[in-house]
VOPAGU-2260 file (C-alpha; in pm, 1 decimal, decimal comma):
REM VOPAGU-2260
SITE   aa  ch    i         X         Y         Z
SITE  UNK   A    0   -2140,9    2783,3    2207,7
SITE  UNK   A    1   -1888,0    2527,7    2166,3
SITE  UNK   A    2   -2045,5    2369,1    2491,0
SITE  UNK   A    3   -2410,5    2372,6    2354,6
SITE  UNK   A    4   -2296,8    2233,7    2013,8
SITE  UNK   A    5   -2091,9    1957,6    2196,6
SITE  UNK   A    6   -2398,4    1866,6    2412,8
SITE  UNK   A    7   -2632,3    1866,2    2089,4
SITE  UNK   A    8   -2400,3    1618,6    1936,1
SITE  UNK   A    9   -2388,2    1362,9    2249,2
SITE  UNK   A   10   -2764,8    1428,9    2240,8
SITE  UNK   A   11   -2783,1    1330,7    1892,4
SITE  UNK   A   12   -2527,9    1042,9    1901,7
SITE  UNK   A   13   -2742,3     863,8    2197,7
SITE  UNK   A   14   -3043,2     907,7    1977,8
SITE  UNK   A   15   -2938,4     755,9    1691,7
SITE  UNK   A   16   -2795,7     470,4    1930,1
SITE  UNK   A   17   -3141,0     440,9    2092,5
SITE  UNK   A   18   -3286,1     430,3    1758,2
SITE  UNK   A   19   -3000,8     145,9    1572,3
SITE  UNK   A   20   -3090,0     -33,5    1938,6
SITE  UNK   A   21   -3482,0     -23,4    1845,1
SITE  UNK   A   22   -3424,3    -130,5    1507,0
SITE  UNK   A   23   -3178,9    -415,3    1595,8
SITE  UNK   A   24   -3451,4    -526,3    1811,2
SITE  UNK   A   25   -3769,1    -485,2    1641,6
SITE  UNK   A   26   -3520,3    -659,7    1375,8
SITE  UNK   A   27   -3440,4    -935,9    1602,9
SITE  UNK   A   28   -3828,5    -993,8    1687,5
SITE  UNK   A   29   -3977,7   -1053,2    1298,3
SITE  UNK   A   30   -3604,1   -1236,1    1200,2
SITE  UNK   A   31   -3684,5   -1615,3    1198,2
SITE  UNK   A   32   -4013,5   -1654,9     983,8
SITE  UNK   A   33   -4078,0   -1850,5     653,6
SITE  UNK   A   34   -4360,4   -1815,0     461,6
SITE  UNK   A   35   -4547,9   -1974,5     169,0
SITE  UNK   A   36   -4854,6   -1921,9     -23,6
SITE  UNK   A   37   -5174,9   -2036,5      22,7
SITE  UNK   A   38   -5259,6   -2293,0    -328,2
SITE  UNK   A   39   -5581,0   -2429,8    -439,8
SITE  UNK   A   40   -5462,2   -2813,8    -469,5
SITE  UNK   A   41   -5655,5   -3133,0    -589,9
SITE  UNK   A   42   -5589,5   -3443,2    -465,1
SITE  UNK   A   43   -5708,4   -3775,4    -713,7
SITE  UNK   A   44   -5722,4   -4031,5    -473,3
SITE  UNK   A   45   -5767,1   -4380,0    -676,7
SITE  UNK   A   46   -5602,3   -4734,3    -734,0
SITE  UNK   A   47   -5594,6   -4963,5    -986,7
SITE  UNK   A   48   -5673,3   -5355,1    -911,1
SITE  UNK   A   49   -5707,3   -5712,3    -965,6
SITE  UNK   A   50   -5995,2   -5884,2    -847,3
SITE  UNK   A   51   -6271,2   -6104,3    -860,5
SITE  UNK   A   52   -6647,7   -6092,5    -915,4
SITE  UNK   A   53   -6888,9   -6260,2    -684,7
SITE  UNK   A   54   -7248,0   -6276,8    -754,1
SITE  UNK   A   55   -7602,1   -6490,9    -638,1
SITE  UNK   A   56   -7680,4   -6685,2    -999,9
SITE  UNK   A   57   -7793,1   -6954,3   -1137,4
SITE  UNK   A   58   -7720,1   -7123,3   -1467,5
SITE  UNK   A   59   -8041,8   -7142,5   -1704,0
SITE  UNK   A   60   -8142,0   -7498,0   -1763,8
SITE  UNK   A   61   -8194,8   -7488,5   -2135,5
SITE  UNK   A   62   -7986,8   -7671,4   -2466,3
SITE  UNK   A   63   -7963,9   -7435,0   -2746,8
SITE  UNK   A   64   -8037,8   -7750,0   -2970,6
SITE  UNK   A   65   -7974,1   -7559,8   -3276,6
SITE  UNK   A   66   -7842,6   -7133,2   -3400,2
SITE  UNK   A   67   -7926,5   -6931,7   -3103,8
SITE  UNK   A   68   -7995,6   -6569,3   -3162,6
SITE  UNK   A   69   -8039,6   -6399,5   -2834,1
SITE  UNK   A   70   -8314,4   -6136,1   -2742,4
SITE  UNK   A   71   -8189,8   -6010,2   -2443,4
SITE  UNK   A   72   -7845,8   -5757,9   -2332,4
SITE  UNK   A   73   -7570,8   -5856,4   -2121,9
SITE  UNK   A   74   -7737,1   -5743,6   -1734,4
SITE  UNK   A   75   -8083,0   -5676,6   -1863,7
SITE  UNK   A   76   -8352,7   -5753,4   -1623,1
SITE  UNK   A   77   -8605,0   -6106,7   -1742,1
SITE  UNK   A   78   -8911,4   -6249,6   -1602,8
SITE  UNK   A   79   -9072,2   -6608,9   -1661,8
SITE  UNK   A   80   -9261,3   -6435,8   -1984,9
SITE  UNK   A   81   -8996,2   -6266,0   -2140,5
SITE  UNK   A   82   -8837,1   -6435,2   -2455,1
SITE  UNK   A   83   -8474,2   -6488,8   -2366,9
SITE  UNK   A   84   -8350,2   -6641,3   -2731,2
SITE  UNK   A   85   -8474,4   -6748,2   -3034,4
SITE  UNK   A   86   -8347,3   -7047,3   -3174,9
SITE  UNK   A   87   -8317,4   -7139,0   -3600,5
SITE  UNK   A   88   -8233,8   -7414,7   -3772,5
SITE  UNK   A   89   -7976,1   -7261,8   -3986,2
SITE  UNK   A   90   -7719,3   -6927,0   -3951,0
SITE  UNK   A   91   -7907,4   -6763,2   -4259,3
SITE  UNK   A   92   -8234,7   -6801,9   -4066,5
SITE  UNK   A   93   -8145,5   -6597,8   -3784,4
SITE  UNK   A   94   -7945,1   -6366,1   -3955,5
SITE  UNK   A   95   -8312,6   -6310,2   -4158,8
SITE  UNK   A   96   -8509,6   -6245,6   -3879,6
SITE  UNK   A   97   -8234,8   -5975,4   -3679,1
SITE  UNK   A   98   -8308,1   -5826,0   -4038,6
SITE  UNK   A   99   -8648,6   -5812,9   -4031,7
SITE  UNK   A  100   -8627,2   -5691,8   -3649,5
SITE  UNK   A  101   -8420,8   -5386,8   -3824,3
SITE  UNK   A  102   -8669,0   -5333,9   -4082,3
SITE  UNK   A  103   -8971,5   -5385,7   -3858,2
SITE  UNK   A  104   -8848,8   -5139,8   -3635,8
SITE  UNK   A  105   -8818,5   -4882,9   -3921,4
SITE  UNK   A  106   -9144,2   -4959,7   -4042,1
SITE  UNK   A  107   -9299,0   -4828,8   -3723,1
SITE  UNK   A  108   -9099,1   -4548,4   -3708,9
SITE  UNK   A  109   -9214,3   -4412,6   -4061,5
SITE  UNK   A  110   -9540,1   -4504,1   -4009,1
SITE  UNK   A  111   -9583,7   -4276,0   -3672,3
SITE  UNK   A  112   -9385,7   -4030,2   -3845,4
SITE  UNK   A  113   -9638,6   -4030,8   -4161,0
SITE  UNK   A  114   -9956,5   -4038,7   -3912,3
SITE  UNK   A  115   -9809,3   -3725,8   -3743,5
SITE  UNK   A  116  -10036,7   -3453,4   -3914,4
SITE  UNK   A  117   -9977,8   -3193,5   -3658,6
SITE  UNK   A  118   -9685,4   -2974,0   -3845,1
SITE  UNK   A  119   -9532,1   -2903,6   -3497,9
SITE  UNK   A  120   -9426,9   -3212,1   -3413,8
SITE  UNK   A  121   -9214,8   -3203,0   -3736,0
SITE  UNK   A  122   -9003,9   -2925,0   -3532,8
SITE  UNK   A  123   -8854,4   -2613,7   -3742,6
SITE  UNK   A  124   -8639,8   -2688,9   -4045,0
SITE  UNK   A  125   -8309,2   -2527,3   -3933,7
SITE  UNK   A  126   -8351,4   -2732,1   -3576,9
SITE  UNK   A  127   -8411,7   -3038,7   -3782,4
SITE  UNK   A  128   -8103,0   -2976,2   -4010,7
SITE  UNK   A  129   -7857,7   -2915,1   -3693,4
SITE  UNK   A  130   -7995,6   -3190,4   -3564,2
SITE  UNK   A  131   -7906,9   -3440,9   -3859,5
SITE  UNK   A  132   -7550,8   -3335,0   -3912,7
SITE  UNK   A  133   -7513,7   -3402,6   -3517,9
SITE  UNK   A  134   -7666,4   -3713,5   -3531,8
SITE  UNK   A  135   -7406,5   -3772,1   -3856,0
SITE  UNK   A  136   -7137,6   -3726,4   -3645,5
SITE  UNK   A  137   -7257,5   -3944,9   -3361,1
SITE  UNK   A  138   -7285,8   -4250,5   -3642,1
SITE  UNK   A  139   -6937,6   -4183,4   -3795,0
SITE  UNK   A  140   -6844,2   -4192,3   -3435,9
SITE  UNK   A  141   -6982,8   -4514,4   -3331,2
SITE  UNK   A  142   -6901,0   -4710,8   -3624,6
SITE  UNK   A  143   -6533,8   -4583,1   -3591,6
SITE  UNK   A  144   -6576,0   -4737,7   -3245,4
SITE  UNK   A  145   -6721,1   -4999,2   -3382,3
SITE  UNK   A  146   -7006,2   -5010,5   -3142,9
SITE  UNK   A  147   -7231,9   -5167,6   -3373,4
SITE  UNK   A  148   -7553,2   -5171,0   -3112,8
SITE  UNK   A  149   -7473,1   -4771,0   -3112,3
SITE  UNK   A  150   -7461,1   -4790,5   -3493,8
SITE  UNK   A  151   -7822,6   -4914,3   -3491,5
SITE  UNK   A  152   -7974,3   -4701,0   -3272,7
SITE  UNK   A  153   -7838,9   -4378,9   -3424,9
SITE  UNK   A  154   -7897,9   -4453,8   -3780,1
SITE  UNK   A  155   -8312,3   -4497,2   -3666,6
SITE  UNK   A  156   -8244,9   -4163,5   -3510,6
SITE  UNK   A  157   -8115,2   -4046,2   -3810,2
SITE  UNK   A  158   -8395,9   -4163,0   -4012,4
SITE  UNK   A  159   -8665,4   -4009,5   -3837,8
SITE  UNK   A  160   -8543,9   -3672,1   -3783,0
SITE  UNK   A  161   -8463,4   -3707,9   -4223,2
SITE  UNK   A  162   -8811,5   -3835,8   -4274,7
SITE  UNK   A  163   -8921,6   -3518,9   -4042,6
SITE  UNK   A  164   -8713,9   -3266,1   -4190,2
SITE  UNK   A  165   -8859,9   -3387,8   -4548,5
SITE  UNK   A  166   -9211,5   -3382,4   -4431,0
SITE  UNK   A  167   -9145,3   -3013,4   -4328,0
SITE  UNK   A  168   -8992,5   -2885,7   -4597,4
SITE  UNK   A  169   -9216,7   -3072,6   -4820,4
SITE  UNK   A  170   -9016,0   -3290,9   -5017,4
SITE  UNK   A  171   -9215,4   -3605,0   -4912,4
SITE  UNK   A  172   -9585,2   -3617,0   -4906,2
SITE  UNK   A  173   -9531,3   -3941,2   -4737,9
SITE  UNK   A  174   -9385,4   -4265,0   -4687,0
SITE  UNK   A  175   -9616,4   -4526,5   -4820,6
SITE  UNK   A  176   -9364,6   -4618,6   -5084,5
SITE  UNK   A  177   -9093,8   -4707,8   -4860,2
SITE  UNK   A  178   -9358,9   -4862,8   -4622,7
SITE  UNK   A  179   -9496,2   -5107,0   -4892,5
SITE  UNK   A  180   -9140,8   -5204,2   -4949,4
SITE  UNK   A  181   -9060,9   -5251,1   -4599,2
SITE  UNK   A  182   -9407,7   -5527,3   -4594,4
SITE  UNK   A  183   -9285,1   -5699,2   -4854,9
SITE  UNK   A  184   -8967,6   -5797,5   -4626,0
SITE  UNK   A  185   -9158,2   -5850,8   -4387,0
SITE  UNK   A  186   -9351,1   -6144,1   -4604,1
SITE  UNK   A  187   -9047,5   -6365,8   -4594,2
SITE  UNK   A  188   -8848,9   -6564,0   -4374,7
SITE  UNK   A  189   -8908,0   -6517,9   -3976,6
SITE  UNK   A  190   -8986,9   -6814,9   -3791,0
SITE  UNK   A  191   -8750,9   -6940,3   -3496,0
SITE  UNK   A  192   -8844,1   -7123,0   -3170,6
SITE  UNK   A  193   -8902,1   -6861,0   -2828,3
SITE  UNK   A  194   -8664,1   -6980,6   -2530,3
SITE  UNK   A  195   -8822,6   -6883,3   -2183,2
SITE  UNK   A  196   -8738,7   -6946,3   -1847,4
SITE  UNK   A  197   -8901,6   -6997,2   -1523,5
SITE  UNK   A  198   -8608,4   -6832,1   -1371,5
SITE  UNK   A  199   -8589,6   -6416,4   -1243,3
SITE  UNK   A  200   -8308,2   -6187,5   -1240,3
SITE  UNK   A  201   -8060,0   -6037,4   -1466,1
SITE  UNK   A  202   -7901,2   -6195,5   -1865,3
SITE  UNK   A  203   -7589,8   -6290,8   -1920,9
SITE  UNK   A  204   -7419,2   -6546,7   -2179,3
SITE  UNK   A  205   -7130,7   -6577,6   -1923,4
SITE  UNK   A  206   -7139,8   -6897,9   -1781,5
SITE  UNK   A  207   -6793,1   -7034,9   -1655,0
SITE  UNK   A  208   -6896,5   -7344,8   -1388,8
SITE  UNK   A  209   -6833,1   -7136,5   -1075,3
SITE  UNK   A  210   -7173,9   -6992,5   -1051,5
SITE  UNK   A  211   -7274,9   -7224,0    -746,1
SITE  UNK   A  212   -6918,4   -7247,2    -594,0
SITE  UNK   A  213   -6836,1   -6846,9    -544,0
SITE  UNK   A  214   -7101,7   -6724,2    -386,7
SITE  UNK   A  215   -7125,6   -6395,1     -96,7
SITE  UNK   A  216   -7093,3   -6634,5     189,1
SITE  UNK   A  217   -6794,2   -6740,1     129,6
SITE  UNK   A  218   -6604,4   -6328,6     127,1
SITE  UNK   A  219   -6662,9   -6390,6     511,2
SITE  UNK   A  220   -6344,4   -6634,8     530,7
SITE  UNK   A  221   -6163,5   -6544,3     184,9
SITE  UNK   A  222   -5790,3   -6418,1     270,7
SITE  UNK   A  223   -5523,9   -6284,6      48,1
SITE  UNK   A  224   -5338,6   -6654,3     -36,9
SITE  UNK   A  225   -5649,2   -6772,7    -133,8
SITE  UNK   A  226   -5812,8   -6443,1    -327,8
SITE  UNK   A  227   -5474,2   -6464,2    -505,4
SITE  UNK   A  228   -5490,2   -6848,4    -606,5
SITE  UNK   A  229   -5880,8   -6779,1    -727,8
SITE  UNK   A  230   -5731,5   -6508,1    -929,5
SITE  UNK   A  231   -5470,9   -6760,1   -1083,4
SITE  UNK   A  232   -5721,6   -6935,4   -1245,0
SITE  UNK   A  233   -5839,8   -6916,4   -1580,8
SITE  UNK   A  234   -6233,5   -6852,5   -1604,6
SITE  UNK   A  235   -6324,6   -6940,7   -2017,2
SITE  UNK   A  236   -6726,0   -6914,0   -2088,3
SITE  UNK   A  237   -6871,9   -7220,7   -2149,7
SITE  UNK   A  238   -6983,6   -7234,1   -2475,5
SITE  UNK   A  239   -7210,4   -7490,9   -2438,2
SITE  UNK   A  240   -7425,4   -7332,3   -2188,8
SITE  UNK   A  241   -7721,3   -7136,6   -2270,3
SITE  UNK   A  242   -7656,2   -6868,0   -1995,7
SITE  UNK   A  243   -7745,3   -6779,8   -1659,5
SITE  UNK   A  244   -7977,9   -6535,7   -1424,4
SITE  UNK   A  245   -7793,5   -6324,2   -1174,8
SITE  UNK   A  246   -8088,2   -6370,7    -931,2
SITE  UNK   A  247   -7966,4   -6083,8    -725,0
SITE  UNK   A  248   -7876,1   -5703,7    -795,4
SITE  UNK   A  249   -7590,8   -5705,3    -500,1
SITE  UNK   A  250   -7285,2   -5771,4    -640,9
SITE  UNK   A  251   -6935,4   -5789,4    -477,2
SITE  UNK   A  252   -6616,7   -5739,2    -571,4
SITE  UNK   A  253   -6293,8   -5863,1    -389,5
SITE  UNK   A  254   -5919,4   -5723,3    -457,5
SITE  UNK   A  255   -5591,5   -5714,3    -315,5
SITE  UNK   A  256   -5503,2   -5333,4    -168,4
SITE  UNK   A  257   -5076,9   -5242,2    -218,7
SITE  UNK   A  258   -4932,9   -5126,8      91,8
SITE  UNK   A  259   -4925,1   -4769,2     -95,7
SITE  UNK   A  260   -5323,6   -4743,5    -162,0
SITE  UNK   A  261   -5399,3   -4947,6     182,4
SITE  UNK   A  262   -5468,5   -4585,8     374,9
SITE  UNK   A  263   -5781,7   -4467,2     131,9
SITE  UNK   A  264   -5986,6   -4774,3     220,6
SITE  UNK   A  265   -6191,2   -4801,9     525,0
SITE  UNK   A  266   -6536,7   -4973,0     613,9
SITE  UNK   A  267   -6780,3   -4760,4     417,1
SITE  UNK   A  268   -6603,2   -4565,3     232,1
SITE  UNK   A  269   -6755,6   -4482,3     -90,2
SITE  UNK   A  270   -6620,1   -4567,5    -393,3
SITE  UNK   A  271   -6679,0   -4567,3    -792,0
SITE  UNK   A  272   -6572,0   -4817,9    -979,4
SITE  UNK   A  273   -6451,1   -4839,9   -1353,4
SITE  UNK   A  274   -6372,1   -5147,4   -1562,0
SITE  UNK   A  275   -6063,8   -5112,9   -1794,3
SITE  UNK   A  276   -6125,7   -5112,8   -2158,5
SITE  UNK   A  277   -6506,9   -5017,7   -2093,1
SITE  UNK   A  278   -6521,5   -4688,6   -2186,9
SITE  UNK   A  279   -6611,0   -4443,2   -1904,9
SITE  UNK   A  280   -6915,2   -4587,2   -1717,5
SITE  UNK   A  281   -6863,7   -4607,9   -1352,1
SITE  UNK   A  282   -7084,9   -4793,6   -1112,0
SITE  UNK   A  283   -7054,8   -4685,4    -733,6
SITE  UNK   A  284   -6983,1   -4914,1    -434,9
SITE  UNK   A  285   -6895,0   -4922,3     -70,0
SITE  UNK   A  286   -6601,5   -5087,5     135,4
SITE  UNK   A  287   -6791,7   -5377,3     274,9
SITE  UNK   A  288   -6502,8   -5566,9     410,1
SITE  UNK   A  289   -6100,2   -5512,0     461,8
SITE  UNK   A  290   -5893,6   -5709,0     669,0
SITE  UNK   A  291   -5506,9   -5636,8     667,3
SITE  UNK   A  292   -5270,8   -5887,4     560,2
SITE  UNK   A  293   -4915,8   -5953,4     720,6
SITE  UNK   A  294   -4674,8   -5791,5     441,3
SITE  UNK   A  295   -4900,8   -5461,9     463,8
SITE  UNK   A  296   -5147,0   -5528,4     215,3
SITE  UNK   A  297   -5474,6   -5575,3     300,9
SITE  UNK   A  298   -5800,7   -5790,7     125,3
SITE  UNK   A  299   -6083,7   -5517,0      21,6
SITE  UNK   A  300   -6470,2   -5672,9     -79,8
SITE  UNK   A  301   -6698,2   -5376,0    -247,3
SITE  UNK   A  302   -7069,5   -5360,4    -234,2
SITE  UNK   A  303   -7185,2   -5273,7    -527,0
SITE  UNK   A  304   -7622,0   -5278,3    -610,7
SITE  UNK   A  305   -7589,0   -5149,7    -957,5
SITE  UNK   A  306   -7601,4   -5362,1   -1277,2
SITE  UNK   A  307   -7429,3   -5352,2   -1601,4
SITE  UNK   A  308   -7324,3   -5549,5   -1887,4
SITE  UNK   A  309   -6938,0   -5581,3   -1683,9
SITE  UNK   A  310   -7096,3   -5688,0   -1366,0
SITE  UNK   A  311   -7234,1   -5973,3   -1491,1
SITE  UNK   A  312   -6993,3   -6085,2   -1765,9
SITE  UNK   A  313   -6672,0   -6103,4   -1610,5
SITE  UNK   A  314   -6553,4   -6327,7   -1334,5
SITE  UNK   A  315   -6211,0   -6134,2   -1289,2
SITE  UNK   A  316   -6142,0   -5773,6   -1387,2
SITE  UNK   A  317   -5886,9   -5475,6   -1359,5
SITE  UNK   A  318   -6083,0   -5231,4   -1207,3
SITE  UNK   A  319   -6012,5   -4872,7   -1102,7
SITE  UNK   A  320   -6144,6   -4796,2    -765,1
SITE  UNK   A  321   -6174,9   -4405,3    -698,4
SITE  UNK   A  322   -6286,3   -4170,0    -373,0
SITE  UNK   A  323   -6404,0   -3841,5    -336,0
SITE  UNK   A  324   -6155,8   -3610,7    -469,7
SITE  UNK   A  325   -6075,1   -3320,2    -239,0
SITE  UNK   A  326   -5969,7   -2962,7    -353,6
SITE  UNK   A  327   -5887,6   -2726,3    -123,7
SITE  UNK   A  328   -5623,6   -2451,1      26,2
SITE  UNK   A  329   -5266,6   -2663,0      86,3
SITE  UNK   A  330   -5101,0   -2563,8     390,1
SITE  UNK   A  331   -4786,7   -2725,9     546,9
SITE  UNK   A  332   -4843,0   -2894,6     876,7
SITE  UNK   A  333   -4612,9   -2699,2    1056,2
SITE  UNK   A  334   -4805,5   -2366,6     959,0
SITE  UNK   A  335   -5132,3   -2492,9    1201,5
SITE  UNK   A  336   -5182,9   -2329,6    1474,9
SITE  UNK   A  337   -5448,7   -2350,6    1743,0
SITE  UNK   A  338   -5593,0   -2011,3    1926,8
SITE  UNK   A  339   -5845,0   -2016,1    2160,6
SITE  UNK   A  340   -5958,0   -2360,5    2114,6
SITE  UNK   A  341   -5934,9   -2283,5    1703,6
SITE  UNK   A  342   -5743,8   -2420,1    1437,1
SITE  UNK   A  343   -5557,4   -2147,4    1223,5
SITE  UNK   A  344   -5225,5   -2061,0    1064,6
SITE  UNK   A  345   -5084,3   -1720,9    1102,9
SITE  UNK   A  346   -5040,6   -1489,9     736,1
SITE  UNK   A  347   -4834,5   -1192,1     681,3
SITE  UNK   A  348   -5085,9    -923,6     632,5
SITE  UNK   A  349   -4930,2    -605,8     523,2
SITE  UNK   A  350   -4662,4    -498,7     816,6
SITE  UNK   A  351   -4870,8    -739,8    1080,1
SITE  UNK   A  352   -4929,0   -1078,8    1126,6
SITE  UNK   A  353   -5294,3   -1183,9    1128,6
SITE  UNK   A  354   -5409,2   -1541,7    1254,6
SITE  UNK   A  355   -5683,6   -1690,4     998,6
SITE  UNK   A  356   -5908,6   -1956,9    1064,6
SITE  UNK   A  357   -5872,3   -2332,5     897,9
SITE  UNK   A  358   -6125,7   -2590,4     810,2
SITE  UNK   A  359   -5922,9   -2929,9     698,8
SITE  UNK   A  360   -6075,1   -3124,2     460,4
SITE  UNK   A  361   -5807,0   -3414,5     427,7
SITE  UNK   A  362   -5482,1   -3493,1     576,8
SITE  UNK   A  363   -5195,6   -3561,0     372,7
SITE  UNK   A  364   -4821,8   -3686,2     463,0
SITE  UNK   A  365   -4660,2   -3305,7     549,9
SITE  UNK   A  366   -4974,5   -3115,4     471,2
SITE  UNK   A  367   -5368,8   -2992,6     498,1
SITE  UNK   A  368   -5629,8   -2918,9     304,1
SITE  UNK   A  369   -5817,5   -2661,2     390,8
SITE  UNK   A  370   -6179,1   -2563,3     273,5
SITE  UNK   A  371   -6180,7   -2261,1      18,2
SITE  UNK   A  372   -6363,7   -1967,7     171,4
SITE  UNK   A  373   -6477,5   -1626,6     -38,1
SITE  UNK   A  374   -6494,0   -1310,4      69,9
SITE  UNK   A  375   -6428,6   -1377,8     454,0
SITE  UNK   A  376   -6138,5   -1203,6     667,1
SITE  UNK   A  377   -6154,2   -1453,3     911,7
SITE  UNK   A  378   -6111,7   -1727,3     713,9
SITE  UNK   A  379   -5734,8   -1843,2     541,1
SITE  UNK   A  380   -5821,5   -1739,6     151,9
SITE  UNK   A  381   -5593,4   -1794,9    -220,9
SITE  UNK   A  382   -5239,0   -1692,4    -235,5
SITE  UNK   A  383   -5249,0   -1539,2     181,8
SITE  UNK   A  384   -4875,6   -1550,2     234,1
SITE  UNK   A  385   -4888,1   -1825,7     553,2
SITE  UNK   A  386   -4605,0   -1849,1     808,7
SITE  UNK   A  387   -4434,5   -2196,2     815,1
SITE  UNK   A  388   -4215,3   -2132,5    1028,6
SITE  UNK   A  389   -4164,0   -1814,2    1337,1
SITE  UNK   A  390   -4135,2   -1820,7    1726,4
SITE  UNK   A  391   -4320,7   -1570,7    1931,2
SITE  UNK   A  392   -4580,6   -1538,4    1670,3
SITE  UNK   A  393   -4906,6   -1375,9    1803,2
SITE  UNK   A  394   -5233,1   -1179,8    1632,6
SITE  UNK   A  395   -5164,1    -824,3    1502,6
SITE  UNK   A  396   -4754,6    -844,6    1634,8
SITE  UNK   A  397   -4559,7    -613,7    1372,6
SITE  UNK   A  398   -4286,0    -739,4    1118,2
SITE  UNK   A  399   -4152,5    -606,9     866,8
SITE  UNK   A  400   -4268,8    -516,2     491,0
């Protein structure tokens, strides 16, 4: 008995030593691995800048000759019959007639607002009055911003949707009162000469003398010394000018790139562009040009075809330039891993370890972004637990919990 017990002990001793040996070395093979989660992560990519504006334009050969009041925007498009500028003999008879441009304008309004008989186009009282206190609130917005052009435009608004609303509710019958008065306004005043020009392309006041000396052909030579001596300069508007026609709608725009921001640009890269202090408006634009400098900065010219009131007025600017934003799964670099010709990391999945297919979308210094994939196995997804670091790693090889 003795015996028997004695040999059920050794028997049990060398299992438990088989077992402790397993352990160790199932132990041994899932010791060494360092994990991290799989985040969604955007990346902003923009810089801000210095540069300078070249266009194709041409100063308008006119003298003001007396109190210009001008007809047109900053950038907007003029032919040989459109009226560029009226000029008065006196301040008070130009500040008359952008009055009676005001009332004319309201005239109109009311009259095709009076002439409307058809009871649906006055819209349903409660639409009308949430319109109105919106439109309220866009005018105490824009005169806070003091965006007088705004101002104008939504206080018209504003009175047509009031003379609407009272037309529906019936509280006015009409506006031939107001209409009368507005004629009467009209009687007086006006006059001023018409300014055209033979000339076709886009407005501006801006005139500073450089129009005929920076022109495109000459971004083909310009290097950083000399973009940086141009940008030296002082460019005041000549106030004696009457203004000038950008005769083309390409624009470019040339800037000095810090060592830091030199790796977003390349050759046709898209771009958007914003001028400081402008409010939000962007234009978009393309990487025309970049050669590198010798102190790792490099000289970056920017297509741009689309025209606004900053294109054209400006001959410097500080411009933010901005690229395609990415947002995706960050990985480290040392997690990739390629299997059978595919690019993948490896995840802890439960008590295995599961290889998941990546799709990069950028590269950064230590790490990848990876495309963002629902509902597929296959495919690394949000918060996978992803092995940075592990030797002897392989699909479906067991660790532990």
């Amino acid at each position: 008995m003795n015996t028997l017990t004695s040999k059920l002990a050794t028997a049990f001793l060398l299992l438990a030593i088989v077992l402790f040996a397993i352990f160790q070395g199932y132990r041994g093979l899932s010791e060494g691995y360092r994990t991290e989660s799989a985040y969604e992560f955007q990346i902003a990519r923009y810089c801000n800048t210095e540069g300078l504006l070249v266009r194709t334009e041409e100063p308008i050969q006119k003298s003001p000759g007396g109190h210009v009041r001008y007809l047109l925007e900053e950038g907007e498009k003029f032919r040989g019959d459109t009226p560029i500028a009226q000029v008065f003999s006196s301040q008070e008879a130009a500040e008359t007639a952008a009055r009676q441009e005001t009332v004319k304008e309201e005239k109109d309004l009311l009259t095709a607002i009076q002439r409307s008989t058809d009871t649906s186009k006055t819209a349903d009282v409660e639409t009308l009055n949430k319109e109105i206190s919106l439109t309220l609130r866009q005018l105490t917005q824009c005169a806070g911003a003091k965006d007088m052009e705004a101002v104008a435009q939504t206080h018209m608004a504003l009175v047509e949707k009031i003379g609407r609303q009272q037309l529906a509710t019936g509280q006015n019958t009409g506006f031939g009162e107001r209409i009368r008065e507005l004629d009467q306004e009209l009687s007086g005043g006006g006059g001023g000469e018409k300014v055209y020009s033979s000339q076709i392309g886009y407005f501006s006041r801006y005139v500073d003398g450089y129009e005929e000396q920076y022109t495109p052909d000459m971004l083909e030579k310009l290097d950083i010394p000399t973009l940086e001596g141009m940008l030296e300069k002082g460019y005041p508007a000549d106030t004696a000018s009457f203004g000038k026609s950008v005769t083309d709608f390409t624009w470019y725009y040339a800037t000095i790139i810090p060592q830091e921001s030199v790796e977003f640009f390349y050759v046709g890269a898209k771009v958007e562009l914003a001028f400081m202090g402008s409010g939000e408006q962007t234009v978009p634009g393309k990487v025309v040009q970049l050669r590198a400098g010798e102190d790792g900065r490099a000289l970056a010219v920017i297509q741009s075809t689309s025209i606004t009131a900053d294109t054209v007025s400006h001959r410097t600017a500080n411009v933010k330039i901005s690229f395609r934003n990415y947002k995706g799964l960050r990985i480290s670099q040392k997690a990739l891993r390629i299997l059978d010709g595919e690019k993948g990391v490896y995840v802890k999945s439960g008590y295995s370890v599961k290889f998941k297919k990546v799709d990069i979308l950028y590269t950064g210094l230590d790490y990848y972004l990876c495309q963002i994939q629902y509902g597929s196995s296959d495919q690394l997804s949000l918060f996978d637990e992803v092995i940075v670091e592990g030797t002897d790693l392989y699909d479906g090889k067991p660790i532990d919990p």
